[in-house]
N, CA, C and O atoms as CSV, one atom per row, in Angstrom:
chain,resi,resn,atom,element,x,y,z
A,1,UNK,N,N,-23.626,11.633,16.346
A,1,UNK,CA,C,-24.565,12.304,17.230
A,1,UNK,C,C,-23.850,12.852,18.465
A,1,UNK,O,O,-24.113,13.942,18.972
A,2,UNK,N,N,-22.990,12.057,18.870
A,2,UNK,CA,C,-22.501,12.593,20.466
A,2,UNK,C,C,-21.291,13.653,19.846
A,2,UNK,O,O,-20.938,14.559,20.601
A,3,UNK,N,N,-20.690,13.565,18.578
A,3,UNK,CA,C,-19.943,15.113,18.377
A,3,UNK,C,C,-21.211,16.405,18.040
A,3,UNK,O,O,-21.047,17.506,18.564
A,4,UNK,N,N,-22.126,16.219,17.374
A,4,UNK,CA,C,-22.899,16.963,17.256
A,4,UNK,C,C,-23.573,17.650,18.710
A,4,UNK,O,O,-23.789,18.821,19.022
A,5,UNK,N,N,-23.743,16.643,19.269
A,5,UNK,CA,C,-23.786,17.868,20.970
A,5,UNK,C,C,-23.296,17.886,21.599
A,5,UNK,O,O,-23.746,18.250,22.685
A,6,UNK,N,N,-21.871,17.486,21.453
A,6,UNK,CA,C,-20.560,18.169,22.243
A,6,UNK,C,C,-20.497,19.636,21.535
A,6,UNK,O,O,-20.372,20.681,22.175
A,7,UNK,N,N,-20.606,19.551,20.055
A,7,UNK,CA,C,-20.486,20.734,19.709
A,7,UNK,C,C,-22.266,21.925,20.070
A,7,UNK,O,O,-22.589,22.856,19.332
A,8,UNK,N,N,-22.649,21.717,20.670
A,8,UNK,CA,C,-24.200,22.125,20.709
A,8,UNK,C,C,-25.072,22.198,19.353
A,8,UNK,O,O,-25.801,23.189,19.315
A,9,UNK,N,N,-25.144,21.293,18.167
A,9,UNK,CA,C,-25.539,21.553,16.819
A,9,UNK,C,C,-26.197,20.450,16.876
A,9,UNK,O,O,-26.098,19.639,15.956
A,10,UNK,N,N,-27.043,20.196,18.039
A,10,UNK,CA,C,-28.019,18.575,17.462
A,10,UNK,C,C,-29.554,19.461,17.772
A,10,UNK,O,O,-30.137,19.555,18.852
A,11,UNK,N,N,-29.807,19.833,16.925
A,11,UNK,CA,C,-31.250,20.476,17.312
A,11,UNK,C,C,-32.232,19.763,16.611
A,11,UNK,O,O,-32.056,18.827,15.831
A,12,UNK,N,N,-33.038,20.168,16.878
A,12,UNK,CA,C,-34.990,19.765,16.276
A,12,UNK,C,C,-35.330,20.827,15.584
A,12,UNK,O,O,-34.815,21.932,15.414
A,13,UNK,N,N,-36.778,20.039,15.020
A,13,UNK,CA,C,-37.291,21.471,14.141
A,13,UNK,C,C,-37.346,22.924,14.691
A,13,UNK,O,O,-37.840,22.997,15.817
A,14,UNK,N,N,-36.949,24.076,14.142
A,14,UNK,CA,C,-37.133,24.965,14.278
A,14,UNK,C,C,-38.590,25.476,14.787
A,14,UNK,O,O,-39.435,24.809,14.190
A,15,UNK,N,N,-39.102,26.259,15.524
A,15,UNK,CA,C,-40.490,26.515,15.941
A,15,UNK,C,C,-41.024,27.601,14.986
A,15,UNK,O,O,-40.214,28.526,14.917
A,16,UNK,N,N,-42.356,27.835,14.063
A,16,UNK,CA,C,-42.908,27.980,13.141
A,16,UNK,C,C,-43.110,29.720,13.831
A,16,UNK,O,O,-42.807,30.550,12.973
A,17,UNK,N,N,-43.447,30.202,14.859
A,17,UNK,CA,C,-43.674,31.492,15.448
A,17,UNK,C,C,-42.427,31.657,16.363
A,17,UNK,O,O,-41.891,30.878,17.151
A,18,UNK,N,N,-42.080,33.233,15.907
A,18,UNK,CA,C,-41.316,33.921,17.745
A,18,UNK,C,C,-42.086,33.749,18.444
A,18,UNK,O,O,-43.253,33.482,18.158
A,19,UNK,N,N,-41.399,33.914,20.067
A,19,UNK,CA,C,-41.798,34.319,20.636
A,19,UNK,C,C,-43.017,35.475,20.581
A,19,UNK,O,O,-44.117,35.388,21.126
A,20,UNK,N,N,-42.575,36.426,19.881
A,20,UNK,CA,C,-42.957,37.453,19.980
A,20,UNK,C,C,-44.912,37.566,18.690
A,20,UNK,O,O,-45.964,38.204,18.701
A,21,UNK,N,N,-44.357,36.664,17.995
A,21,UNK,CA,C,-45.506,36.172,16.989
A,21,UNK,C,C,-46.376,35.805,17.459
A,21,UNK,O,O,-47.498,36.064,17.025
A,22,UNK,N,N,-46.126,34.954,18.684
A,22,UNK,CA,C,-47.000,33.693,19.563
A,22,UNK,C,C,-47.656,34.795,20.342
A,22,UNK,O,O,-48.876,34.634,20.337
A,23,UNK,N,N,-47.373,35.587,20.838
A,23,UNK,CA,C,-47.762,36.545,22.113
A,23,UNK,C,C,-48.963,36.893,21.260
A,23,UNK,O,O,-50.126,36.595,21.532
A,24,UNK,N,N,-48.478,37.666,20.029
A,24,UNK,CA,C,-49.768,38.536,19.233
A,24,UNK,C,C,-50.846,37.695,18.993
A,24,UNK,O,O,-52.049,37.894,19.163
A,25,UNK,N,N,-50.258,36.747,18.581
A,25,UNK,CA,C,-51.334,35.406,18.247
A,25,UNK,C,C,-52.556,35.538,19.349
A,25,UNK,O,O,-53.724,35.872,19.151
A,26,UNK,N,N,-51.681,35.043,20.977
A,26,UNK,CA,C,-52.610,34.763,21.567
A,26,UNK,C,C,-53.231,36.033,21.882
A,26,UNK,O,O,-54.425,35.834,21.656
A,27,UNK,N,N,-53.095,37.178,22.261
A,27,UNK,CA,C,-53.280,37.945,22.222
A,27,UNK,C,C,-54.542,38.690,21.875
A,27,UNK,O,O,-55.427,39.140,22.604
A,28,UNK,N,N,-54.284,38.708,19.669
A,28,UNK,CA,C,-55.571,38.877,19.024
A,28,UNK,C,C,-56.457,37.735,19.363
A,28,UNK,O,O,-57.584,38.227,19.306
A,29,UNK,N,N,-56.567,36.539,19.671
A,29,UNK,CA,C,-57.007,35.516,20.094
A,29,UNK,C,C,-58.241,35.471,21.300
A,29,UNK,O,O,-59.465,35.360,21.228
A,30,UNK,N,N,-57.635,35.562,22.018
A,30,UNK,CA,C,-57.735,36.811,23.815
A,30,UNK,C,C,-58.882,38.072,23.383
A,30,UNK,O,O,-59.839,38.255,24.136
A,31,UNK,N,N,-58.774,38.637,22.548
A,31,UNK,CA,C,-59.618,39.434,21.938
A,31,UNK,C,C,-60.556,38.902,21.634
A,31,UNK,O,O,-61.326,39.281,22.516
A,32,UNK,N,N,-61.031,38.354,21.096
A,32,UNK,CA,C,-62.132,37.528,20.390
A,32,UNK,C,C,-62.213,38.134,19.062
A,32,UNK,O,O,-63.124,37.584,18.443
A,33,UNK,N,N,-61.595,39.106,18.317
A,33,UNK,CA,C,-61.693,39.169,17.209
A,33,UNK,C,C,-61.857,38.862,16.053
A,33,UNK,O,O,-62.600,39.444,15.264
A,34,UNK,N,N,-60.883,37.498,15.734
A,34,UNK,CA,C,-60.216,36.717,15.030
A,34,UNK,C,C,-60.672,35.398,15.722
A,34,UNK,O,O,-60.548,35.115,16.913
A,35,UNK,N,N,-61.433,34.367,14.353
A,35,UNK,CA,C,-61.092,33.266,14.377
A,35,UNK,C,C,-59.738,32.588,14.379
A,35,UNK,O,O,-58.609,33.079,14.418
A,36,UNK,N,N,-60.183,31.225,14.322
A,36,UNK,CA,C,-58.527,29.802,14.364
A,36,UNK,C,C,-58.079,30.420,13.089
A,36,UNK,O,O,-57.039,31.054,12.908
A,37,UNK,N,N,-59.271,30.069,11.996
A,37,UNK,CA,C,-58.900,30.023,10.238
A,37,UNK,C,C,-58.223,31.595,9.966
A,37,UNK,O,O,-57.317,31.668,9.136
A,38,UNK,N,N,-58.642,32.751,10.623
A,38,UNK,CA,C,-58.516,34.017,10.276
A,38,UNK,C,C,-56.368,33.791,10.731
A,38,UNK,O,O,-55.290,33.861,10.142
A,39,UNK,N,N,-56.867,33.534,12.005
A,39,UNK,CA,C,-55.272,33.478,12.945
A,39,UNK,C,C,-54.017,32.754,11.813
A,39,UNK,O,O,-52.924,33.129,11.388
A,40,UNK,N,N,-54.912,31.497,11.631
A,40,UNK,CA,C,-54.277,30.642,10.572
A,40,UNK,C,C,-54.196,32.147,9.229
A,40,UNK,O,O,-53.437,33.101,9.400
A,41,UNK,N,N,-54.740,32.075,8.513
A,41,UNK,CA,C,-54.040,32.769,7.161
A,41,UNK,C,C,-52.952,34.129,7.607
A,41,UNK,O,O,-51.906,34.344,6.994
A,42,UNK,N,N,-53.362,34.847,8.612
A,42,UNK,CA,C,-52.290,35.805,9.136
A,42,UNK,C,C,-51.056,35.561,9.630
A,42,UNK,O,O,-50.162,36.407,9.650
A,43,UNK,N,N,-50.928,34.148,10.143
A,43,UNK,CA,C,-49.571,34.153,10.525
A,43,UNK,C,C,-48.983,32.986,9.332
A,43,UNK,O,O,-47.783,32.727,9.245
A,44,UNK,N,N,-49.569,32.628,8.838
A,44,UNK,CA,C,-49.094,31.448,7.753
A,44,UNK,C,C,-49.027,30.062,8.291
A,44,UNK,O,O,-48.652,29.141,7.566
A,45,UNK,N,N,-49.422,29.847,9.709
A,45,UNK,CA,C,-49.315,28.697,10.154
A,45,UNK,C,C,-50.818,27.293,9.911
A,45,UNK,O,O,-51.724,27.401,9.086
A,46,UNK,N,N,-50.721,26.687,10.421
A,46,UNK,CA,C,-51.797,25.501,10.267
A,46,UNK,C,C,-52.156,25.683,11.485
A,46,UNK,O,O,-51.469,26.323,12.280
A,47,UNK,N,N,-53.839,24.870,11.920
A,47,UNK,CA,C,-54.762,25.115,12.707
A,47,UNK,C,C,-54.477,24.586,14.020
A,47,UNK,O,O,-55.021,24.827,15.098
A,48,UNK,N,N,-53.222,23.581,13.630
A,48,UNK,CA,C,-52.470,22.483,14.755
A,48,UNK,C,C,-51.342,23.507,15.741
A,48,UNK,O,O,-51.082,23.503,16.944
A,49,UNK,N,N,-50.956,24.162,14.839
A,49,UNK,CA,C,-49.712,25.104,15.387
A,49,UNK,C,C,-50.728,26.610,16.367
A,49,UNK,O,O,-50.085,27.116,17.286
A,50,UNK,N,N,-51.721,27.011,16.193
A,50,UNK,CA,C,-52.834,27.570,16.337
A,50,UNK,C,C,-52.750,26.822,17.831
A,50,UNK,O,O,-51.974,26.763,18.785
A,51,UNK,N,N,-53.881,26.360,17.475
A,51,UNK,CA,C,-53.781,25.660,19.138
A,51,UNK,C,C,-52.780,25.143,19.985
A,51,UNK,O,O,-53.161,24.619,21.032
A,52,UNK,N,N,-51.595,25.187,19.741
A,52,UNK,CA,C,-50.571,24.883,20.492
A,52,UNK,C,C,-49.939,25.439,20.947
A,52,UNK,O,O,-49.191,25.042,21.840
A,53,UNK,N,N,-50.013,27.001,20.344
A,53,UNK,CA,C,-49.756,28.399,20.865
A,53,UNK,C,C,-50.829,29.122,21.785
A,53,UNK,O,O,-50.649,30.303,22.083
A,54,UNK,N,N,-51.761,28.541,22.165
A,54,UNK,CA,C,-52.749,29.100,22.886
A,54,UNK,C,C,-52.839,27.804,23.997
A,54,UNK,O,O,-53.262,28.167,25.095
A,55,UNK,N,N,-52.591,26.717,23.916
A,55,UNK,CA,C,-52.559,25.691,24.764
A,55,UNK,C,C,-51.255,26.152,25.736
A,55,UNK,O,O,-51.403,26.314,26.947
A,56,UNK,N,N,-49.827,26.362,24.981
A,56,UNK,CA,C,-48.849,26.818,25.759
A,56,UNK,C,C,-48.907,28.642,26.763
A,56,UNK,O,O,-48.183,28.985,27.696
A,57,UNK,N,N,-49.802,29.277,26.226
A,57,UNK,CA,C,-50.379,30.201,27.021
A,57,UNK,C,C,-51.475,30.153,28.036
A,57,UNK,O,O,-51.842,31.041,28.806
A,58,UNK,N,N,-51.909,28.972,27.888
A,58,UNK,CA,C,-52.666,28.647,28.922
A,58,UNK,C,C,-52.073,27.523,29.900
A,58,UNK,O,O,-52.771,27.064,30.804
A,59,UNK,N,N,-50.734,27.094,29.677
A,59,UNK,CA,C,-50.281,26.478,30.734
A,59,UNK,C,C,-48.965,27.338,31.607
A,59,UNK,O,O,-48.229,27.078,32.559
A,60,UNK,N,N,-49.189,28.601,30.573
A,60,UNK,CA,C,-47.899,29.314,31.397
A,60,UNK,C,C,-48.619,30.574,32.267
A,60,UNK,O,O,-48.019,31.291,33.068
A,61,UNK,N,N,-50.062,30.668,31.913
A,61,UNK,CA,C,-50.656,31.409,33.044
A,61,UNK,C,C,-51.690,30.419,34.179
A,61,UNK,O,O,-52.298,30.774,35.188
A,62,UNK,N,N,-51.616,29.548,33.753
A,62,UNK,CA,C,-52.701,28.319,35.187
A,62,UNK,C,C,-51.715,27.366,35.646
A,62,UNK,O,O,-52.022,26.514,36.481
């Protein structure tokens, strides 16, 4: 473990959306267009990852 982040290669799961995925997300979201379930089948994610992308947009604008 401690060569693995000397070398910077000790990471965690990868995050399921870009940046840039997450924005649209919240976004169409923000819209009221689109349900959770709708959001869910368009980006391929689960209903957990859904709200956690809209929870983290609401703590980076309040």
């Amino acid at each position: 473990m401690k060569v693995a982040r000397a070398k910077g290669r000790l990471r965690g799961e990868q995050p399921k959306l870009s940046p840039r995925q997450e924005a649209h997300l919240v976004s169409l979201h923000a819209a009221g267009e689109h349900t959770i379930s709708e959001l869910e089948e368009l980006f391929s994610v689960t209903r957990s990852t859904v709200y956690r992308a809209l929870a983290r947009a609401r703590a980076k604008v309040g």
